[in-house]
N, C-alpha and C positions, 0 to 999 in steps of 0.2 A: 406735457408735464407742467403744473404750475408751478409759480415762480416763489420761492416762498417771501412773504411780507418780512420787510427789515423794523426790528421793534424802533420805534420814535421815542425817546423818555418823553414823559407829560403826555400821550395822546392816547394811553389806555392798549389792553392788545390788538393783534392784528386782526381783523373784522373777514379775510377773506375777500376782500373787494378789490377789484383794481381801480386805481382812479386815472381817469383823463384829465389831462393836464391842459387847459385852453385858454390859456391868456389872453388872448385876442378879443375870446367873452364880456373880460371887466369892464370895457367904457360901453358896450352897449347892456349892461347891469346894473351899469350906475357905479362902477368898482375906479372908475378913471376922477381923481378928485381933482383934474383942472377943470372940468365941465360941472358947474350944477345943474345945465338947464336938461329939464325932459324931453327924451327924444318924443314921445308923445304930442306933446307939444308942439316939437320944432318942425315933424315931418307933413304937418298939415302947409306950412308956411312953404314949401317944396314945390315944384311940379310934380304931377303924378307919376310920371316917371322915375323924375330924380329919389320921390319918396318912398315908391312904389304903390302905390297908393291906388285900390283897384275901383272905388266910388266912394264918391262924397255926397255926405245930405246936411242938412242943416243944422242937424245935432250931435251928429255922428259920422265915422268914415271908417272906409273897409281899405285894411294893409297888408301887405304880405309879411309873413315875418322873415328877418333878415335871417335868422337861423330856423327853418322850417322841419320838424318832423318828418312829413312831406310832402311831394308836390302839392302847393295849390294850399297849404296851411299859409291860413289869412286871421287876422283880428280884427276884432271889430271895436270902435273908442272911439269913445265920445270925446269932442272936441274942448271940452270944461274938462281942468284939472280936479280929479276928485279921486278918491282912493276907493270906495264902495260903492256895490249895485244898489245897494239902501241909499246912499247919496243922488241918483240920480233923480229930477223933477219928473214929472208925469208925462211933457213932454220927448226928454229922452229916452223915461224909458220905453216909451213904446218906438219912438226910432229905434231903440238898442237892439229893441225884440224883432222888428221891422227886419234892421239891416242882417239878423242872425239867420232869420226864414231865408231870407234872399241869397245869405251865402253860399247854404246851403243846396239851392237850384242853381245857381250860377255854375259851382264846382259841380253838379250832376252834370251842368249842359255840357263843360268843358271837358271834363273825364272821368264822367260813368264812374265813380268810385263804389265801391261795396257798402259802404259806412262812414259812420264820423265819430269824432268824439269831438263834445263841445264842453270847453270847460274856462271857468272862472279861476284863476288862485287867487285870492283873496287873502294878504298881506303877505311879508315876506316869510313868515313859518308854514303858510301853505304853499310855497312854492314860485312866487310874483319871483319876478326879478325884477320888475319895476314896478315895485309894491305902490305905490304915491297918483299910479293912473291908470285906472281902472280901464282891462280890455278882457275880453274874451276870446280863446283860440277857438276856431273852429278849422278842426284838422279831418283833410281826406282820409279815409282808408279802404286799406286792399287787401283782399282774400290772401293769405304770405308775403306783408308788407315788410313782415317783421323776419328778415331771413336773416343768412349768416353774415353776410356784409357787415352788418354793425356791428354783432355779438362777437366775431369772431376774427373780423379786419378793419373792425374798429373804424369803419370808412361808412360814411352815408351817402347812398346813389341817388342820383338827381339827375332825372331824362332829360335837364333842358335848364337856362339858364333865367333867375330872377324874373327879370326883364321882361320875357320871352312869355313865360305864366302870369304876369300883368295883364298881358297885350293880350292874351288868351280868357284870362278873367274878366277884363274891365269889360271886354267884347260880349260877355255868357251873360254881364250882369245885366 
């Protein structure tokens, strides 16, 4: 039975949706206003480890994201603070493009995925959550990745920890 939406004055009617509530999200969003600096930025200055950071090149470098989809979703960002794929010089972009190809065999070598989806969001109305430094997800997928766990226990399954899928990555790359 669903739960019915309680009306909010000022937020219009109830849409039908549940929202997950993640607070934890904001300082890696950029939502925590004692930090201004980009974690983009900061996780190059890291060890790979501590970054998670699955290879570095000269203009660019492959990360795992701290909140993945799943297993094995990695970004790819360039080491220049910039907001757009149009902003990249000639050199990066072909690292960018470079490191994206390579992701992509890397995560096949490690785990056979069925598919991917590679995508940009490009500012914060398309979805960035850290509109200001331009990355690209490139996320594994699996023939019923998408089961009920998340839809329906609202929990997302992870074979194995961060760390673990670094050590597994940096290795494929």
């Amino acid at each position: 039975m669903q739960e019915q939406t309680e009306l909010q004055d000022g937020v219009g009617d109830p849409d039908g949706f549940a929202r997950l509530w993640t607070p934890h999200r904001m300082a890696y969003v950029g939502g925590d206003s004692s930090s201004t600096e980009c974690p983009f930025c900061r996780i190059p200055t890291l060890s790979d480890e501590d970054g998670l950071i699955v290879a570095r090149g000269e203009k660019v470098y492959a990360v795992l994201n701290l909140y993945p989809y799943n297993p094995g979703h990695l970004m790819v960002v360039p080491y220049r603070h910039l907001p757009d794929y149009t902003d990249l010089d000639d050199a990066e972009f072909a690292e960018f493009n470079e490191f994206s190809r390579h992701a992509l065999q890397a995560i096949r070598r490690a785990s056979n995925p069925h598919g991917f989806n590679l995508g940009i969001n490009a500012g914060a109305p398309a979805g960035a959550g850290i509109a200001g430094h331009l990355h690209q997800h490139v996320v594994p997928r699996w023939s019923g990745d998408a089961n009920f766990m998340p839809v329906v226990g609202q929990t997302k399954v992870l074979p194995q920890l961060l760390g673990q899928t670094r050590e597994l990555l940096a290795a494929a790359w």
